[in-house]
N, C-alpha and C positions, 0 to 999 in steps of 0.2 A: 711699385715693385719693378727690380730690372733684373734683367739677366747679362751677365758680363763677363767681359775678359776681366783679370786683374794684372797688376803687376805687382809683384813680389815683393815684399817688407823690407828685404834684404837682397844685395848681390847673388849670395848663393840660393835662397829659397829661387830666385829670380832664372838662374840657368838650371835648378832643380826642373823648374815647371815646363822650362822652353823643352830639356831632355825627355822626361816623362812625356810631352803632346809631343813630339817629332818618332819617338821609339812607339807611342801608340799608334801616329798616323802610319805608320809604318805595317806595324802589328794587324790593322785593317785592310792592308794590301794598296797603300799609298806608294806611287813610285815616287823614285828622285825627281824626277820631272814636277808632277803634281804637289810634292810640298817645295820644288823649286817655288813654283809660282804663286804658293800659300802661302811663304815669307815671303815673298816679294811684297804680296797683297798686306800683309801684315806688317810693312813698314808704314803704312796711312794710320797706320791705330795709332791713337794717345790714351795709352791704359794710366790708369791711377791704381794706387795701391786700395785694398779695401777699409782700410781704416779710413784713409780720407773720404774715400765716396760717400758709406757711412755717416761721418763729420759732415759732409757738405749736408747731407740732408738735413741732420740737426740743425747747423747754421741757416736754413731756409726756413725754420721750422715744423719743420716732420718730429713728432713725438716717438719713441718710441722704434726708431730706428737701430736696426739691427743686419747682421748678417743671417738668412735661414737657411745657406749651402753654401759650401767650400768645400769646392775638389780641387787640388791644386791653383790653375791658373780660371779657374771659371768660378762663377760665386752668383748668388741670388741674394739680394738681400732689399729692403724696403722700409718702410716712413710710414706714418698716419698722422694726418692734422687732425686733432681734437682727441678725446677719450674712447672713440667708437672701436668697436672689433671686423 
């Protein structure tokens, strides 16, 4: 199971998601300064889109791999090897 960034299927879903987390970090009383430095920090990331990360696990062999949350740029999602719950 991981909990993640993603990056956007598409272009536009893609500056959807960066708009909506910059106007909430905002919303929560983030100044310029502090999401100055939250992009900054977030030019280290290598996000994947969730279809692939998904994929990757299938290709590893995780059974059963899915998405269980998608909020815009964040997502939960997970794998099982074998049949078990």
């Amino acid at each position: 199971m991981n909990a993640e960034q993603i990056l956007g299927e598409t272009e536009w879903q893609q500056k959807l998601y960066e708009e909506l987390h910059l106007n909430g970090a905002r919303a929560l009383g983030s100044d310029e300064e502090e999401i100055r430095v939250a992009k900054e920090r977030m030019t280290y990331d290598q996000c994947a889109t969730l279809s692939d990360q998904v994929a990757w696990l299938r290709e590893i062999g995780f059974q059963h791999a899915d998405s269980f949350f998608h909020s815009f740029r964040f997502a939960v999602y997970a794998g099982w090897k074998g049949e078990r719950l």
